[in-house]
Backbone atoms as SQL, in Angstrom:
CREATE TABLE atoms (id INTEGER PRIMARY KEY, chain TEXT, resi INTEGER, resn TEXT, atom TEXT, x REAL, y REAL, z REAL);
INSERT INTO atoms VALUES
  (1, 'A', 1, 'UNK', 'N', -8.532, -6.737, 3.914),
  (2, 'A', 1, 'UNK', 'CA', -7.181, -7.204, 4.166),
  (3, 'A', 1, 'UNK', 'C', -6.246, -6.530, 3.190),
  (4, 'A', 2, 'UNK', 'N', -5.048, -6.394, 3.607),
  (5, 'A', 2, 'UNK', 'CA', -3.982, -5.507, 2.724),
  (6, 'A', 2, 'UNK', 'C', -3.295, -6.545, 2.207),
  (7, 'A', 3, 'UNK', 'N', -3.099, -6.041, 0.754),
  (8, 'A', 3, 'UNK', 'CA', -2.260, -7.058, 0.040),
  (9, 'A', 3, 'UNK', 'C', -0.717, -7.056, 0.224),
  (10, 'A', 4, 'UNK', 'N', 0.257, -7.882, 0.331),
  (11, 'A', 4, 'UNK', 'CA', 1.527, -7.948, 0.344),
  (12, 'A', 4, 'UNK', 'C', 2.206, -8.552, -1.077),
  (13, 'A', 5, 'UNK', 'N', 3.221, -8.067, -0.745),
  (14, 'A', 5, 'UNK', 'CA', 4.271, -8.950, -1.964),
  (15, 'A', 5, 'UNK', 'C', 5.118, -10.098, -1.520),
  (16, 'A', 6, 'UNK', 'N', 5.426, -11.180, -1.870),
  (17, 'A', 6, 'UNK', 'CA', 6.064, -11.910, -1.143),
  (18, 'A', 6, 'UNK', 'C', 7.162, -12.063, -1.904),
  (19, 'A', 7, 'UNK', 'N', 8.229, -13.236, -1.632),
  (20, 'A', 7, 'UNK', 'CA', 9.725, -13.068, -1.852),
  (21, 'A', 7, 'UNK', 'C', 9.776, -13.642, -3.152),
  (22, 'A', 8, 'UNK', 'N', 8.791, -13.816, -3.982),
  (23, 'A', 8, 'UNK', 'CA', 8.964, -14.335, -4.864),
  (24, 'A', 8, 'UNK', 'C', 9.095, -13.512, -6.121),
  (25, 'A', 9, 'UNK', 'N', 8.594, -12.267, -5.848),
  (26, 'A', 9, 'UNK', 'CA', 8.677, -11.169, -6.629),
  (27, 'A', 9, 'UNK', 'C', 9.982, -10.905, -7.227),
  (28, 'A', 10, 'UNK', 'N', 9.993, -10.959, -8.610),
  (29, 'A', 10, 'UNK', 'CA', 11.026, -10.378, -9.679),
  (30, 'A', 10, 'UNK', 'C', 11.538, -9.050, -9.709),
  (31, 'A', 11, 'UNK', 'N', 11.167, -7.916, -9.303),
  (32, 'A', 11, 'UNK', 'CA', 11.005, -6.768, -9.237),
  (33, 'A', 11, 'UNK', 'C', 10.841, -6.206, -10.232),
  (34, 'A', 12, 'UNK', 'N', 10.046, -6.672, -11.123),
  (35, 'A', 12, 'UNK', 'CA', 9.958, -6.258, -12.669),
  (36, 'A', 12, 'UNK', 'C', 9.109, -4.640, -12.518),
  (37, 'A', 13, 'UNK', 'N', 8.600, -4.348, -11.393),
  (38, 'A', 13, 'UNK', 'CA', 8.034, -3.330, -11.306),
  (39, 'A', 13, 'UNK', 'C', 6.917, -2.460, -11.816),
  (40, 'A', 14, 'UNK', 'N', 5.984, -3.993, -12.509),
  (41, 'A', 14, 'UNK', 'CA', 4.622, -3.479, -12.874),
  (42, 'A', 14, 'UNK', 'C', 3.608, -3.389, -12.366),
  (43, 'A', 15, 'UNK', 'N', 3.974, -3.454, -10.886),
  (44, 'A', 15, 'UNK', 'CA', 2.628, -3.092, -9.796),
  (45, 'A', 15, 'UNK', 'C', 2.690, -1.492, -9.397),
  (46, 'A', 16, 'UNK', 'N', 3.915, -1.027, -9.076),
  (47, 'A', 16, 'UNK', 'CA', 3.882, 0.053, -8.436),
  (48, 'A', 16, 'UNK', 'C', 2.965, 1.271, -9.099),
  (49, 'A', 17, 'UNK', 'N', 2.777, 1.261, -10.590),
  (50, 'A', 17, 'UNK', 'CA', 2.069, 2.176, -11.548),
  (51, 'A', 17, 'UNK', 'C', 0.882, 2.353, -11.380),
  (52, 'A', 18, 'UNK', 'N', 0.386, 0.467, -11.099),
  (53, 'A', 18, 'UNK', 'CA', -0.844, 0.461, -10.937),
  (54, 'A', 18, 'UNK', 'C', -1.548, 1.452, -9.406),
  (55, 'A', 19, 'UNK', 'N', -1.229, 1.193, -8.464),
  (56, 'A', 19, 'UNK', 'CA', -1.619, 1.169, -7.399),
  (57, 'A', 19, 'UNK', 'C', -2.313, 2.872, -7.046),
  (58, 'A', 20, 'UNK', 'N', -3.704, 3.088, -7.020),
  (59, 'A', 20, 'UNK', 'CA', -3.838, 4.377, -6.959),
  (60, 'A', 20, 'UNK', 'C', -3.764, 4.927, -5.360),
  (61, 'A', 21, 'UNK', 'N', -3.223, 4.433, -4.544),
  (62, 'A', 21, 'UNK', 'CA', -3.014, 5.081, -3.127),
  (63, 'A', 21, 'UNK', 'C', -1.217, 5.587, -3.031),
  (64, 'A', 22, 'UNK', 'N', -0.528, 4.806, -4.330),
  (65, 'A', 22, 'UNK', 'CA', 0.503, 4.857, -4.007),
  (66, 'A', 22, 'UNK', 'C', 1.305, 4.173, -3.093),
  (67, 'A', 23, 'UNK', 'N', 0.649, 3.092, -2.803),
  (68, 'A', 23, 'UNK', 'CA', 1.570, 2.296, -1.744),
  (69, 'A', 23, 'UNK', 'C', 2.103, 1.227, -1.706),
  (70, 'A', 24, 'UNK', 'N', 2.827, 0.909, -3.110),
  (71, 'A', 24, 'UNK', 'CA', 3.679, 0.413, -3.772),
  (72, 'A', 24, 'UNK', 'C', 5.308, 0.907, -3.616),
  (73, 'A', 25, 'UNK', 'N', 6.116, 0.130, -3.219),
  (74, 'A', 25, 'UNK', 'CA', 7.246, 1.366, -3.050),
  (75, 'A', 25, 'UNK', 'C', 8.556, 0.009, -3.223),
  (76, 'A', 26, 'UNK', 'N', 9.560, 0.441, -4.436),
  (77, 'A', 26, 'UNK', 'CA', 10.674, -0.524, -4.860),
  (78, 'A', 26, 'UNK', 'C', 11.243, -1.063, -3.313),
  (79, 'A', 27, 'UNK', 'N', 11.763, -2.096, -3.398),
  (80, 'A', 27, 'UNK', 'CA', 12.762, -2.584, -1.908),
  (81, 'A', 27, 'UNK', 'C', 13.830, -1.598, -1.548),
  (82, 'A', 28, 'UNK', 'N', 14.062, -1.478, -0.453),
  (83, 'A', 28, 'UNK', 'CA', 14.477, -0.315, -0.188),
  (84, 'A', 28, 'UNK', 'C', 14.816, 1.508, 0.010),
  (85, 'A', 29, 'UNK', 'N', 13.080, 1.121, -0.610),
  (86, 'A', 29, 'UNK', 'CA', 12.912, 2.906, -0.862),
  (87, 'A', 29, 'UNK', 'C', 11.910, 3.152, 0.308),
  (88, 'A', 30, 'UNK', 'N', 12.353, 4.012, 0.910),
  (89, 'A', 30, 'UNK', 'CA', 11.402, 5.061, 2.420),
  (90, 'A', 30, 'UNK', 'C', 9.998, 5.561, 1.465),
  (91, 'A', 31, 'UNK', 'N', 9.421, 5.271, 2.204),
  (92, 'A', 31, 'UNK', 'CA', 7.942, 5.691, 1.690),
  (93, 'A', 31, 'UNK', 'C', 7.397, 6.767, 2.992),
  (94, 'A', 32, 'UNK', 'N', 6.098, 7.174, 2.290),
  (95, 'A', 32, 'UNK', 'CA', 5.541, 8.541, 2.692),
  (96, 'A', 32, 'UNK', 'C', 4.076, 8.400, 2.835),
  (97, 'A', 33, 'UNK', 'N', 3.458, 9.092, 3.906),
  (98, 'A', 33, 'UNK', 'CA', 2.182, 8.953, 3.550),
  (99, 'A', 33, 'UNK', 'C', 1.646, 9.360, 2.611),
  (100, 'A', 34, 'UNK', 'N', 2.064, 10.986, 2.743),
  (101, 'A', 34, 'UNK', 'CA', 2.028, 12.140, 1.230),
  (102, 'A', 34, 'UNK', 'C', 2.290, 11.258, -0.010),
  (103, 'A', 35, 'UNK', 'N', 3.103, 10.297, -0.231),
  (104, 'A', 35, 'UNK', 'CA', 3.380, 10.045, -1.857),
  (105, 'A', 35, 'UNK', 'C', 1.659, 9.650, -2.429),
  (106, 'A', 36, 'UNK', 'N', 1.567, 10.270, -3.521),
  (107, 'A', 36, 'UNK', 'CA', 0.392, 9.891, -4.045),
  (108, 'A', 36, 'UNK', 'C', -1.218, 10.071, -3.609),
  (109, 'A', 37, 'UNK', 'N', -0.941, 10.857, -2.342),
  (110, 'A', 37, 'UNK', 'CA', -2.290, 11.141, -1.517),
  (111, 'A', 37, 'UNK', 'C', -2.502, 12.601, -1.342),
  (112, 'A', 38, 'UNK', 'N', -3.903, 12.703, -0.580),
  (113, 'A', 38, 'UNK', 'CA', -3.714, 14.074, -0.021),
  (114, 'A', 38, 'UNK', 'C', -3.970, 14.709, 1.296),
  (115, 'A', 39, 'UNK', 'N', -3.244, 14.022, 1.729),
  (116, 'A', 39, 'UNK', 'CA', -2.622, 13.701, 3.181),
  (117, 'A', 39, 'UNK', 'C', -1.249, 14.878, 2.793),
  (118, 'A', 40, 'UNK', 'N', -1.551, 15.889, 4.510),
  (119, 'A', 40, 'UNK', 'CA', -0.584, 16.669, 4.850),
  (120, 'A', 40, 'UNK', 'C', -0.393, 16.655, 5.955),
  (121, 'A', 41, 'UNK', 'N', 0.520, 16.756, 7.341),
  (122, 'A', 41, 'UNK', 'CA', -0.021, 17.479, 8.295),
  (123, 'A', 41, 'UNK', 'C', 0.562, 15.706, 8.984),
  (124, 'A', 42, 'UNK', 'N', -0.256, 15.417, 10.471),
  (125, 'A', 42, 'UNK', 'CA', -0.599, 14.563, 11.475),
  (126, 'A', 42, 'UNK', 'C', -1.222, 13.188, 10.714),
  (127, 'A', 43, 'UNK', 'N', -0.777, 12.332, 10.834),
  (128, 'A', 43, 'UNK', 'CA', -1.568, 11.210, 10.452),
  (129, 'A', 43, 'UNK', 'C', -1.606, 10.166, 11.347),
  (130, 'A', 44, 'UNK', 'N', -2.756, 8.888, 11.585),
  (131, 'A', 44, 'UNK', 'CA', -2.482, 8.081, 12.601),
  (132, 'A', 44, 'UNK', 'C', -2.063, 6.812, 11.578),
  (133, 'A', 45, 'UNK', 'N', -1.261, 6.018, 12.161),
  (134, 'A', 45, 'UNK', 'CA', -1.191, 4.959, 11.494),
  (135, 'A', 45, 'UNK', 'C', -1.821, 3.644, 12.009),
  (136, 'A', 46, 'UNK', 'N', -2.523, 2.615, 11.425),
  (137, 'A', 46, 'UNK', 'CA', -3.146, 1.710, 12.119),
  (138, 'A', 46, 'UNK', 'C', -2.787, 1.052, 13.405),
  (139, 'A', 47, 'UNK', 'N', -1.385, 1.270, 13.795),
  (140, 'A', 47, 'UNK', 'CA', -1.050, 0.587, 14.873),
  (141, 'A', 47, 'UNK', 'C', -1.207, 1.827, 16.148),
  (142, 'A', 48, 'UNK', 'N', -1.472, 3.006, 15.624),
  (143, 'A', 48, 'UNK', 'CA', -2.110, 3.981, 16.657),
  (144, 'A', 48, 'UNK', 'C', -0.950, 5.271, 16.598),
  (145, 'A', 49, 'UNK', 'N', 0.186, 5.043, 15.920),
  (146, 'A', 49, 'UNK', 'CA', 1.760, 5.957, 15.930),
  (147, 'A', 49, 'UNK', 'C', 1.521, 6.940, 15.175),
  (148, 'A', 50, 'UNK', 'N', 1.198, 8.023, 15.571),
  (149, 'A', 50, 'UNK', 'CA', 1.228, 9.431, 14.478),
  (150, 'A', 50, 'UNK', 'C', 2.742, 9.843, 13.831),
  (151, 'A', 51, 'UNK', 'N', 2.801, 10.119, 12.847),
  (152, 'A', 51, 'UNK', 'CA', 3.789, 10.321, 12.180),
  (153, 'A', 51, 'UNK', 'C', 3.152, 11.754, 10.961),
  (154, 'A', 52, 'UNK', 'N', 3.806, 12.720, 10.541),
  (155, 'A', 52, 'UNK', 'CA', 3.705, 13.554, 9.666),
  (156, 'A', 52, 'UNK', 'C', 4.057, 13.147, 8.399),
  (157, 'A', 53, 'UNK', 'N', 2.816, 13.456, 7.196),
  (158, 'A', 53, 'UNK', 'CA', 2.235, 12.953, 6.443),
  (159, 'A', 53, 'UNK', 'C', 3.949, 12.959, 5.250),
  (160, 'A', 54, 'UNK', 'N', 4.580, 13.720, 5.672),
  (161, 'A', 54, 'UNK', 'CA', 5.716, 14.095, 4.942),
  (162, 'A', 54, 'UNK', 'C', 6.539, 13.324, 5.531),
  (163, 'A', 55, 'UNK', 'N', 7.210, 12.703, 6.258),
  (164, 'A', 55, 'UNK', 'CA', 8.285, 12.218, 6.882),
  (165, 'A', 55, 'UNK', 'C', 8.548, 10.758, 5.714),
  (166, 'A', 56, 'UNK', 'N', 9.747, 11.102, 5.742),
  (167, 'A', 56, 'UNK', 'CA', 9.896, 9.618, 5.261),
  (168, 'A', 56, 'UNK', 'C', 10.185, 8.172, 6.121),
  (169, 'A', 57, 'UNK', 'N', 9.450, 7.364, 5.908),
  (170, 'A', 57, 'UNK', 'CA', 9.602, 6.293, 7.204),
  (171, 'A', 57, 'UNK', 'C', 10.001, 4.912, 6.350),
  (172, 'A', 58, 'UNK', 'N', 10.789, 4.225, 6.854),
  (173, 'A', 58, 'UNK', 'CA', 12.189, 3.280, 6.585),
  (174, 'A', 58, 'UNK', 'C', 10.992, 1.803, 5.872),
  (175, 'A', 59, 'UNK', 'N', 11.971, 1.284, 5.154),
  (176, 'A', 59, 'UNK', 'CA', 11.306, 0.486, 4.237),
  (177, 'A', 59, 'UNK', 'C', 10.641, -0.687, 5.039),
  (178, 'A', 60, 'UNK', 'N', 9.594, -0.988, 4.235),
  (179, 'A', 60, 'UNK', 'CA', 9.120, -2.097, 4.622),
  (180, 'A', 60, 'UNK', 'C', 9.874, -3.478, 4.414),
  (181, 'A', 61, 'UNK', 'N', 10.426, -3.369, 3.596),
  (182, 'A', 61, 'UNK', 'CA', 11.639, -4.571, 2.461),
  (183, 'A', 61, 'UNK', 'C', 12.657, -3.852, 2.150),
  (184, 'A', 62, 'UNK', 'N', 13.691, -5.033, 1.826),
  (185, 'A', 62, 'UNK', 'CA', 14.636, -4.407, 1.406),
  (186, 'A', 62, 'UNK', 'C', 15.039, -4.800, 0.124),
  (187, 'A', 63, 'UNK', 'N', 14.877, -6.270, -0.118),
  (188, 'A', 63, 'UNK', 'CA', 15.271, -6.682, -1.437),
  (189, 'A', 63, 'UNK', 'C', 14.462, -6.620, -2.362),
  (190, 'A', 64, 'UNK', 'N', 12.810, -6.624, -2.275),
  (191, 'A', 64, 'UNK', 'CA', 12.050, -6.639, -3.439),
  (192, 'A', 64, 'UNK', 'C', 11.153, -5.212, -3.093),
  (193, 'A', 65, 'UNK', 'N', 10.174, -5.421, -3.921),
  (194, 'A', 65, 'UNK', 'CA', 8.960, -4.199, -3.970),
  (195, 'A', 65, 'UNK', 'C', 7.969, -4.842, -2.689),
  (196, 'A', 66, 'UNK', 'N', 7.330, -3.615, -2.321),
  (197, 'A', 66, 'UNK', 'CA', 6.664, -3.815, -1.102),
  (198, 'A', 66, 'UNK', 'C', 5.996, -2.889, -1.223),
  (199, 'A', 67, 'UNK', 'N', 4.495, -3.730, -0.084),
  (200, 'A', 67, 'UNK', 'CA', 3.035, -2.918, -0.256),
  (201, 'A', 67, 'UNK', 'C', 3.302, -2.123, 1.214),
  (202, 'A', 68, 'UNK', 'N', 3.256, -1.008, 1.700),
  (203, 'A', 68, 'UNK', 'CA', 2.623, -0.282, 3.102),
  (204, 'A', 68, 'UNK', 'C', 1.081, -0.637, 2.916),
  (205, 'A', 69, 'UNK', 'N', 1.048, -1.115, 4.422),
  (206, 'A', 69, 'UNK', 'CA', -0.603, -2.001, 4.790),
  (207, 'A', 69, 'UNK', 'C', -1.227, -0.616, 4.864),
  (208, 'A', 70, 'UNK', 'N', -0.496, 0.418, 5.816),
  (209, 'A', 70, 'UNK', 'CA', -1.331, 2.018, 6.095),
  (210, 'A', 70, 'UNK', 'C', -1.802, 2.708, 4.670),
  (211, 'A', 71, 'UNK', 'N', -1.409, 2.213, 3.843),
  (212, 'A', 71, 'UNK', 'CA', -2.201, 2.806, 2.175),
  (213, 'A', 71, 'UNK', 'C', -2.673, 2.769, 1.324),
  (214, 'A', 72, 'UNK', 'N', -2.783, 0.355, 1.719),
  (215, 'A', 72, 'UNK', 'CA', -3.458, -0.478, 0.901),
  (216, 'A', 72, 'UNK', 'C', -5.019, 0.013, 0.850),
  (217, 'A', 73, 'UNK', 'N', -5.390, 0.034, 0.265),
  (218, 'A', 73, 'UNK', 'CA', -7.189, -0.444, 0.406),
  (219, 'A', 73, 'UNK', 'C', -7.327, -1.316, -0.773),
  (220, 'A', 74, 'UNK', 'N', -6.916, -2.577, -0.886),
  (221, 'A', 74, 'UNK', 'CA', -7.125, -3.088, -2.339),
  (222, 'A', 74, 'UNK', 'C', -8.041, -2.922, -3.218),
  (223, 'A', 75, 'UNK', 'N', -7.585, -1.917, -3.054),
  (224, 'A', 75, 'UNK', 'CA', -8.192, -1.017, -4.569),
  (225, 'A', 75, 'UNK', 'C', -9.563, -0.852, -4.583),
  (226, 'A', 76, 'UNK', 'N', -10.071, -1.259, -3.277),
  (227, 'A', 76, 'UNK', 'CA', -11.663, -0.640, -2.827),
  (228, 'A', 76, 'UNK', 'C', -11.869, 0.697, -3.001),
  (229, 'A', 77, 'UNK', 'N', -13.152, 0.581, -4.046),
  (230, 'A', 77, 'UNK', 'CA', -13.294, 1.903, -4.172),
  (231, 'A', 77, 'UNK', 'C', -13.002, 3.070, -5.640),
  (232, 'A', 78, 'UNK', 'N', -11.831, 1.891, -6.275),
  (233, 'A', 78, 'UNK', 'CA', -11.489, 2.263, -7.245),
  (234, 'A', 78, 'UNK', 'C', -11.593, 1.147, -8.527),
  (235, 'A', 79, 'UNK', 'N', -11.726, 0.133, -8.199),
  (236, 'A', 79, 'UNK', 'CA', -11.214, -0.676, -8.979),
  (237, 'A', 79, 'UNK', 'C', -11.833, -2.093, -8.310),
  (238, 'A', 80, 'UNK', 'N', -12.355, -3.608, -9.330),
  (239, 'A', 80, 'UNK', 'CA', -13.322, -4.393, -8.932),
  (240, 'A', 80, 'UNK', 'C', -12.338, -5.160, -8.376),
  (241, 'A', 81, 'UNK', 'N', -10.537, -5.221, -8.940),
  (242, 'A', 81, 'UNK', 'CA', -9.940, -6.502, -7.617),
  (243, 'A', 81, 'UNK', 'C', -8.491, -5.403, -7.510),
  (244, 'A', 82, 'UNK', 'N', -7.475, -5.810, -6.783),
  (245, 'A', 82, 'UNK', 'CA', -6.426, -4.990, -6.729),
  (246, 'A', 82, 'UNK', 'C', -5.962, -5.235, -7.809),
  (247, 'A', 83, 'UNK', 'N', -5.023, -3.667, -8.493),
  (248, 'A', 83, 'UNK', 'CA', -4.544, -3.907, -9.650),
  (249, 'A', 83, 'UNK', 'C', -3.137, -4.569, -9.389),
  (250, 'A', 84, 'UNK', 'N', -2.588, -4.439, -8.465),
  (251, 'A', 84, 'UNK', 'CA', -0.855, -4.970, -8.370),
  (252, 'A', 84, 'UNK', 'C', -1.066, -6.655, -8.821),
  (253, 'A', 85, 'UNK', 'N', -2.154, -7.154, -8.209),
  (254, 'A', 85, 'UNK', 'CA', -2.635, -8.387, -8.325),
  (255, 'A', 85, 'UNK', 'C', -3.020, -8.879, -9.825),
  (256, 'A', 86, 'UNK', 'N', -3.471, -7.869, -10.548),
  (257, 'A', 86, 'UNK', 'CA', -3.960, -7.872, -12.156),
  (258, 'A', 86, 'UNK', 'C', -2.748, -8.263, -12.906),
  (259, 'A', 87, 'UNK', 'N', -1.821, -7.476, -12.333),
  (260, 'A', 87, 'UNK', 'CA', -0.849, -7.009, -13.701),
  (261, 'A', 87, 'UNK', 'C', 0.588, -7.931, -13.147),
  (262, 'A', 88, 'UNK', 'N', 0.794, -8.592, -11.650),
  (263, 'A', 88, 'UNK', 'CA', 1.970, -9.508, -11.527),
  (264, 'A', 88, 'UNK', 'C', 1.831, -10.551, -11.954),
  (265, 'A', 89, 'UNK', 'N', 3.326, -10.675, -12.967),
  (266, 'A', 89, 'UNK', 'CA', 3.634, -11.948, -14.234),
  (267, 'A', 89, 'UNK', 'C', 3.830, -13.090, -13.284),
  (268, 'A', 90, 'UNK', 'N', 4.146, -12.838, -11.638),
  (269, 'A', 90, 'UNK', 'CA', 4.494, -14.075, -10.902),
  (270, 'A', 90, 'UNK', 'C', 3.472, -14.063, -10.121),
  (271, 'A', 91, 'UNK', 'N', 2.408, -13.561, -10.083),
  (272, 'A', 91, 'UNK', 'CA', 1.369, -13.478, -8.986),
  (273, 'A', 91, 'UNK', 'C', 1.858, -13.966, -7.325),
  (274, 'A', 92, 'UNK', 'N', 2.561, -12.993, -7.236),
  (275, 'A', 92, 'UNK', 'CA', 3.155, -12.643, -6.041),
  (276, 'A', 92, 'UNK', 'C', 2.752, -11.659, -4.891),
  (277, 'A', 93, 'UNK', 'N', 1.641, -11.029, -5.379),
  (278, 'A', 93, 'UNK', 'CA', 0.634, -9.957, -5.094),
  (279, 'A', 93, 'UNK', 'C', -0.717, -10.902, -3.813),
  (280, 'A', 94, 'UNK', 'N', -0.112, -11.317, -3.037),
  (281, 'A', 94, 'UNK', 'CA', -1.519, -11.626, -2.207),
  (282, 'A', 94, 'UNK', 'C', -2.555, -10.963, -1.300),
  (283, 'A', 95, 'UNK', 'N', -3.265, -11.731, -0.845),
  (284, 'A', 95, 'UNK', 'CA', -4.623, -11.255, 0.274),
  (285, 'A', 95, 'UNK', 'C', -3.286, -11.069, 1.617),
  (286, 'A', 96, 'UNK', 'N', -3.001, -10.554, 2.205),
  (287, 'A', 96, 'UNK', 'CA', -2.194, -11.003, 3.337),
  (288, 'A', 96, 'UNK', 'C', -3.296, -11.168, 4.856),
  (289, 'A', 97, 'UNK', 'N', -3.370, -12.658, 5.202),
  (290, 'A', 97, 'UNK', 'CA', -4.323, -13.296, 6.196),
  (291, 'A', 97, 'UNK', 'C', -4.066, -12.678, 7.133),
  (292, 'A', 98, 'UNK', 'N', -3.108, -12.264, 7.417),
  (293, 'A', 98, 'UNK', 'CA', -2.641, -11.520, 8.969),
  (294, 'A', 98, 'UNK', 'C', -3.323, -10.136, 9.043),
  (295, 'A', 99, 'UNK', 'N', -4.187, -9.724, 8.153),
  (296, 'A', 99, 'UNK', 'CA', -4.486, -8.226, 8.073),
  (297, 'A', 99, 'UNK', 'C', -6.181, -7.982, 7.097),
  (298, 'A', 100, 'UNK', 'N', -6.631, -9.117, 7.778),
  (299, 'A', 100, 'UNK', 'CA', -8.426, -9.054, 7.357),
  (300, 'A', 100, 'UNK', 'C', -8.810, -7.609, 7.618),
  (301, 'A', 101, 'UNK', 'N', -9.382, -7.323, 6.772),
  (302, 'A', 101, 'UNK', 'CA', -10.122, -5.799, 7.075),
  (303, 'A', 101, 'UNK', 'C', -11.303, -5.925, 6.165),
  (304, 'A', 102, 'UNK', 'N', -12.757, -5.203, 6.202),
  (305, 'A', 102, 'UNK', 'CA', -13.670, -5.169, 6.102),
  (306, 'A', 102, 'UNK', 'C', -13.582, -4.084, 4.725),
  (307, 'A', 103, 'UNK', 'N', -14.691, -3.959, 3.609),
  (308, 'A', 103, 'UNK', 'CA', -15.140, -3.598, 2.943),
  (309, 'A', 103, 'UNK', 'C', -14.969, -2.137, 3.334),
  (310, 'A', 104, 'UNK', 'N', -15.459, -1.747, 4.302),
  (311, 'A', 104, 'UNK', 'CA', -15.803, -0.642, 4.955),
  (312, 'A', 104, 'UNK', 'C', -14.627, -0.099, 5.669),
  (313, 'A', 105, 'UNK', 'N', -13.901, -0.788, 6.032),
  (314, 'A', 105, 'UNK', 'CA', -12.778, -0.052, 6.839),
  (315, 'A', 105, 'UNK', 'C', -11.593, 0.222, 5.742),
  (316, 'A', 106, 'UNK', 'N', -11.612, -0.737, 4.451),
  (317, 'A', 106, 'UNK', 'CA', -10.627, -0.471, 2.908),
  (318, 'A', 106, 'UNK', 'C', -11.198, 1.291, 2.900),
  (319, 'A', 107, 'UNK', 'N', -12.764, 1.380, 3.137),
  (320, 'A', 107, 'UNK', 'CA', -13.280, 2.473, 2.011),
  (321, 'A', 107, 'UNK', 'C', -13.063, 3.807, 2.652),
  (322, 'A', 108, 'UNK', 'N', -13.015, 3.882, 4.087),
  (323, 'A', 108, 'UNK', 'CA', -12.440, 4.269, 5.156),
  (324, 'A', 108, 'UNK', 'C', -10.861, 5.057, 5.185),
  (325, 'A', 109, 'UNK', 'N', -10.280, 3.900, 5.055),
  (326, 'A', 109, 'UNK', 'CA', -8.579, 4.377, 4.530),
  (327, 'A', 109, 'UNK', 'C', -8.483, 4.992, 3.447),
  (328, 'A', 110, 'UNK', 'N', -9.503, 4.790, 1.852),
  (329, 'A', 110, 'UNK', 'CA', -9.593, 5.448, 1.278),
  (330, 'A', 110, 'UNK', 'C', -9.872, 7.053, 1.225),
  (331, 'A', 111, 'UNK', 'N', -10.941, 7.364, 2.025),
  (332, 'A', 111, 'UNK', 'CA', -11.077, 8.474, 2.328),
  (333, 'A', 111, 'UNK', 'C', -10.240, 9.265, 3.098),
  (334, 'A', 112, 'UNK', 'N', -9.775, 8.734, 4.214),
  (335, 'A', 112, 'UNK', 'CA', -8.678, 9.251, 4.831),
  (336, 'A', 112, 'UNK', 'C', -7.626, 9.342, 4.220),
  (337, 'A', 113, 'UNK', 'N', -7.037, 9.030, 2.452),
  (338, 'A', 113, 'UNK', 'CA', -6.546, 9.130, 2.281),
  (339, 'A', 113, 'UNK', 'C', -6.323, 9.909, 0.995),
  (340, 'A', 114, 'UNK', 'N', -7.273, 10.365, 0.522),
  (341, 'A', 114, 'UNK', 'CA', -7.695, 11.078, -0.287),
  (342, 'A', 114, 'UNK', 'C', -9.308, 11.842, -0.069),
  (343, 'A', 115, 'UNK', 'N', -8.606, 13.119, 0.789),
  (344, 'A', 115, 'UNK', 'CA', -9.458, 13.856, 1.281),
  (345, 'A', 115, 'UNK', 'C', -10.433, 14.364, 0.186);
């Protein structure tokens, strides 16, 4: 499952550092597949929409910091729990229920996302 931020977030901005996929991104900032990966080229996104790995595509949030689900792997793979989750002073960093995903499909996105 991909972690989210919810509205409770301060924007103190000590998750985004952590996050090694890069898919941490302030409220209102366009995020990328490319930021932080090595992803070029065609990419699919979980809901099936190809988009180029470069394009910038419109925020997830606007007022606080926000996770992209297409880059979460909570930290499977790298790390024993997510770090955004480690290091928020409001623990605002959750499991988001709407977006169960398997061990294997985190490790998955990982790879696909760092070729």
């Amino acid at each position: 499952m991909a972690i989210f931020i919810t509205d409770e977030c301060i924007n103190c901005g000590a998750c985004e550092p952590e996050c090694p996929n890069n898919a941490i991104y302030e409220g209102g900032v366009e995020w990328r597949i490319s930021d932080g990966t090595d992803v070029s080229g065609s990419y699919v996104l979980e809901d099936g929409s190809k988009v180029d790995a470069s394009d910038e595509n419109d925020p997830v949030e606007e007022d606080f910091y926000y996770i992209v689900p297409d880059k979460c792997t909570e930290c499977v793979g790298f790390h024993e729990e997510p770090q955004c989750a480690a290091v928020c002073p409001v623990d605002c960093c959750l499991p988001d229920p709407d977006r169960e995903e398997s061990d294997e499909k985190l490790l998955e996105r990982k790879a696909a996302l760092h070729l």
